[in-house]
Every structure is written in structure tokens, then in C-alpha cells.
N, CA and C atoms as an extended XYZ file, in Angstrom:
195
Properties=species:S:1:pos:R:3:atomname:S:1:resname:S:1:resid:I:1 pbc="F F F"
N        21.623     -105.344       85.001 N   UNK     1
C        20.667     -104.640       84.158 CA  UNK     1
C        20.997     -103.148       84.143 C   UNK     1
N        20.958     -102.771       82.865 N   UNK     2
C        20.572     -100.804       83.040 CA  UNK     2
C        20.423     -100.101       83.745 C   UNK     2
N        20.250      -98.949       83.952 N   UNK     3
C        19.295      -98.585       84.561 CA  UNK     3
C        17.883      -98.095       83.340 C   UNK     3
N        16.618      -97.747       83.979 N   UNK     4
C        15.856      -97.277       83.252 CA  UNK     4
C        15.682      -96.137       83.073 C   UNK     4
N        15.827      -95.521       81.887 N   UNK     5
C        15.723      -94.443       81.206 CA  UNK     5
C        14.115      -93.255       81.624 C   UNK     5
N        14.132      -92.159       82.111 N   UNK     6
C        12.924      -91.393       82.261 CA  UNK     6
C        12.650      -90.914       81.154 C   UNK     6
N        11.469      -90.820       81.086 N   UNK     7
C        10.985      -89.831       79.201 CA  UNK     7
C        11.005      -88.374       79.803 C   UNK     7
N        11.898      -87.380       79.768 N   UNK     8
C        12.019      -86.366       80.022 CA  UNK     8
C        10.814      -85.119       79.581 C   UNK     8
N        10.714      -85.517       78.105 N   UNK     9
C         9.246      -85.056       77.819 CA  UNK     9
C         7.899      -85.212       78.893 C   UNK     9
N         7.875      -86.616       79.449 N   UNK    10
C         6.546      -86.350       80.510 CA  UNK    10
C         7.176      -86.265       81.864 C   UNK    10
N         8.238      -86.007       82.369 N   UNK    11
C         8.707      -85.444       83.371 CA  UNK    11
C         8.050      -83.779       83.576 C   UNK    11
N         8.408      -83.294       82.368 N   UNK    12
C         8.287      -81.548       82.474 CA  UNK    12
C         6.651      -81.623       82.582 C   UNK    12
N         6.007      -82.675       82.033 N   UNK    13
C         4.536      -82.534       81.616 CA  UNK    13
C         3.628      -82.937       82.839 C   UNK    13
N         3.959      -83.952       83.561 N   UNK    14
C         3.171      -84.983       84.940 CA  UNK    14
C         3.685      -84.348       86.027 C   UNK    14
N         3.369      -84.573       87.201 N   UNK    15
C         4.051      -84.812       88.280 CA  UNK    15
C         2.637      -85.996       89.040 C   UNK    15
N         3.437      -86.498       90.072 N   UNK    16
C         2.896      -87.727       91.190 CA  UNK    16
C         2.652      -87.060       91.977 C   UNK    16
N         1.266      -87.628       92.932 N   UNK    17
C         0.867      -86.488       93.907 CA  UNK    17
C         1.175      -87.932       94.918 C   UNK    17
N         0.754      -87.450       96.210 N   UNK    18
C         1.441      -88.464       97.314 CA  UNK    18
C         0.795      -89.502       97.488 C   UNK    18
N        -0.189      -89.746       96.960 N   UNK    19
C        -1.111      -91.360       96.717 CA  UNK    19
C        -0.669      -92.237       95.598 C   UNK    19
N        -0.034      -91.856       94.631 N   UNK    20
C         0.522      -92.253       93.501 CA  UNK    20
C        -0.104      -91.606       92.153 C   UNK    20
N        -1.333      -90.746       92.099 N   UNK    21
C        -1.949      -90.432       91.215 CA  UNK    21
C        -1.063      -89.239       90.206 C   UNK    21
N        -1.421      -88.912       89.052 N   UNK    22
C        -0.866      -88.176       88.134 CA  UNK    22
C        -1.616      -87.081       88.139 C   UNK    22
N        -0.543      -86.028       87.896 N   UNK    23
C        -1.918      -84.308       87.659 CA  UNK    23
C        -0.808      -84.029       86.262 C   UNK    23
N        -2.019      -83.441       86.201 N   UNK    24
C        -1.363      -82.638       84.109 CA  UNK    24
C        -1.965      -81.667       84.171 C   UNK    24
N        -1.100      -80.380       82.925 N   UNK    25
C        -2.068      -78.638       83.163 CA  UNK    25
C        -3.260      -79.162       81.695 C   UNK    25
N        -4.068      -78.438       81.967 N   UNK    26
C        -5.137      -77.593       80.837 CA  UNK    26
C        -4.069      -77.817       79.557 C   UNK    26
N        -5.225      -77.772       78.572 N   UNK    27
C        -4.614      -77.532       77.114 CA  UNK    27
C        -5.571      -76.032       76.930 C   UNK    27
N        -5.089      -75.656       75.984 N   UNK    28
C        -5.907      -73.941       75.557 CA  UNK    28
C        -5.675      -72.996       76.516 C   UNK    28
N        -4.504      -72.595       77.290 N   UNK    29
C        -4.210      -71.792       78.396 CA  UNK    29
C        -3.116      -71.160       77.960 C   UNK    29
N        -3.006      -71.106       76.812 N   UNK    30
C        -1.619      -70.454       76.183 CA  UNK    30
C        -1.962      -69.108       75.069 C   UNK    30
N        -2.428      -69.061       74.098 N   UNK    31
C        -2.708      -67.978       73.722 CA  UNK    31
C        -4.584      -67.386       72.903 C   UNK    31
N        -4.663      -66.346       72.552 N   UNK    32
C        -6.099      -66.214       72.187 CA  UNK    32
C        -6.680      -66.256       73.293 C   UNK    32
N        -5.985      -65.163       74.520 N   UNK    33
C        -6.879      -65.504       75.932 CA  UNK    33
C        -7.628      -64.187       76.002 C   UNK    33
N        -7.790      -63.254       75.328 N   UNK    34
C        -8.967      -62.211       74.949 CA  UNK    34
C       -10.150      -62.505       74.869 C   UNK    34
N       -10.317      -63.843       73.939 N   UNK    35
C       -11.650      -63.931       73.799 CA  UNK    35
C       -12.614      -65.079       75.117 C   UNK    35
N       -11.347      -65.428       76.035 N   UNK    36
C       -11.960      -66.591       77.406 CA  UNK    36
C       -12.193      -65.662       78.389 C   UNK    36
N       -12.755      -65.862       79.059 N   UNK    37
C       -13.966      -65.743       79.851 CA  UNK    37
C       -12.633      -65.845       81.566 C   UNK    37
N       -12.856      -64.946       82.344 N   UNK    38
C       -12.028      -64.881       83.423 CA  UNK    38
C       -12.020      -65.948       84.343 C   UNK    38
N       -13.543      -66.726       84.639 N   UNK    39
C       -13.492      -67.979       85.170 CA  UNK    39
C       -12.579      -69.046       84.738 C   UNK    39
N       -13.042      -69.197       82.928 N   UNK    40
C       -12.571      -70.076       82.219 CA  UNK    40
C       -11.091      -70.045       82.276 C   UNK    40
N       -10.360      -69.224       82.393 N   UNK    41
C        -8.767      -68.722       82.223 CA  UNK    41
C        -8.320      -69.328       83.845 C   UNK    41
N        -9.281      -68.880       84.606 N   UNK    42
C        -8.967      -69.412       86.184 CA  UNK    42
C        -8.908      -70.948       86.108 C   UNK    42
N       -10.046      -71.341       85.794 N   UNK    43
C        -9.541      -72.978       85.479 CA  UNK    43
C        -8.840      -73.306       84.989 C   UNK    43
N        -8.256      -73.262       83.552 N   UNK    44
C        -7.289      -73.544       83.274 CA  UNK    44
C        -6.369      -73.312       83.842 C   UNK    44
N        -5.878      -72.534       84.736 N   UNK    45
C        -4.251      -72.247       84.752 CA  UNK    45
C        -4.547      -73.243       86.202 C   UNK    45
N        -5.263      -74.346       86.514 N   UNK    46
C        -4.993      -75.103       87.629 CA  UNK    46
C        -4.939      -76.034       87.235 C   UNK    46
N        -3.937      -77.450       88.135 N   UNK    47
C        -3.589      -78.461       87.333 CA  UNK    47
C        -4.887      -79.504       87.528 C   UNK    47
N        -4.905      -81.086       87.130 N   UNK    48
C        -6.404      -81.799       87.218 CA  UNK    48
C        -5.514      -83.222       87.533 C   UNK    48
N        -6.229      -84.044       87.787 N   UNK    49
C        -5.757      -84.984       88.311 CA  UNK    49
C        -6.225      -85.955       86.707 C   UNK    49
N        -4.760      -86.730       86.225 N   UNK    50
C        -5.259      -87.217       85.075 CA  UNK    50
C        -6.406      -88.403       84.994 C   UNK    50
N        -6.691      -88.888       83.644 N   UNK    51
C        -7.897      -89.794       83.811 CA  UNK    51
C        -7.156      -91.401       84.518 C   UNK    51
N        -7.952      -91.765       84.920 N   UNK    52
C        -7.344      -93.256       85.194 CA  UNK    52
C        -6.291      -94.000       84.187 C   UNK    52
N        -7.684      -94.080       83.037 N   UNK    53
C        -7.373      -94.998       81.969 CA  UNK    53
C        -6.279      -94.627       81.386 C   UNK    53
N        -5.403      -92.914       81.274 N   UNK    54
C        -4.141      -92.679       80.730 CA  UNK    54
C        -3.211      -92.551       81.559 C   UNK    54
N        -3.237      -93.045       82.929 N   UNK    55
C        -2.111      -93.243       84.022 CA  UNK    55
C        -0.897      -94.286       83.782 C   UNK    55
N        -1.483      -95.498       83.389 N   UNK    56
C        -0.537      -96.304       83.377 CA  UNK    56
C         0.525      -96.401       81.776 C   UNK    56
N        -0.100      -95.415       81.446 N   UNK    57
C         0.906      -95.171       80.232 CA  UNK    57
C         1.788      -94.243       80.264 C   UNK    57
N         1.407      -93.078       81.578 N   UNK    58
C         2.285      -92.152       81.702 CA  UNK    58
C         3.470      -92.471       82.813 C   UNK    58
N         2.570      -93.840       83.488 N   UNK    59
C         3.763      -94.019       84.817 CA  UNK    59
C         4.904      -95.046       83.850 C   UNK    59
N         4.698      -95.913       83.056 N   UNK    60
C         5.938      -96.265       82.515 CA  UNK    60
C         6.937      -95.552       81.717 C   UNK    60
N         6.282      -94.333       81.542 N   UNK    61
C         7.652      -93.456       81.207 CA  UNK    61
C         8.244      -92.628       82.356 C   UNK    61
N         7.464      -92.688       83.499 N   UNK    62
C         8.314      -92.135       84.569 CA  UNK    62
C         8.517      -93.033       86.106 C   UNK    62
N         9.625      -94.067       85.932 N   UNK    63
C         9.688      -94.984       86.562 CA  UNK    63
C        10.075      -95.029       87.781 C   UNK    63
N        10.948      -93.811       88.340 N   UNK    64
C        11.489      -93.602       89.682 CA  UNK    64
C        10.835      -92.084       90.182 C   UNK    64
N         9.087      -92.037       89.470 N   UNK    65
C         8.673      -91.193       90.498 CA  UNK    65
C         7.475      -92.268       91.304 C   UNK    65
């Protein structure tokens, strides 16, 4: 057999934390940051642990993490 191919796109995007779970950054942390709020900017720029229900779609594109 092959080997299996990684989706390089959700490589740069996921990483696996040491239980097997997925973290992803904030969306809206990129520009128009004048008008957010210093808390709000603090949250965002930290990563979140993704939802359940979109895990197993992100772990078959990343198979040898």
C-alpha cells in the first residue's frame, strides 16, 4: 500500500495536544483590530480546543499525528 498523504493545509491550521484532542486559532484576529476591545484581542490570539463533532474530519486529513 502507499503511503498516506497529509493535507498540508490542516497541518499549518491543527495541531494534537497529548490526549489526542485538536486545538485551532480564533477567526477575526487578523485585521480591523482598532475597533476590538483589548480583552477581546487577548482571546483571540489564544488557541481553543476544537469542537468534538469537527475532530474526526480533521484527524483524517492528518494521519501520522
Amino acid at each position: 500500500m502507499p503511503k498516506m498523504k497529509t493535507h498540508k493545509g490542516a497541518a499549518k491550521r491543527f495541531k494534537v495536544t497529548g490526549s489526542g484532542k485538536l486545538t485551532r486559532r480564533h477567526s477575526f484576529a487578523r485585521h480591523i483590530l482598532t475597533s476590538k476591545g483589548s480583552a477581546r484581542k487577548r482571546r483571540l490570539a489564544q488557541g481553543v480546543v476544537m469542537d468534538p463533532a469537527d475532530q474526526p474530519k480533521v484527524k483524517v486529513m492528518l494521519p501520522y499525528s
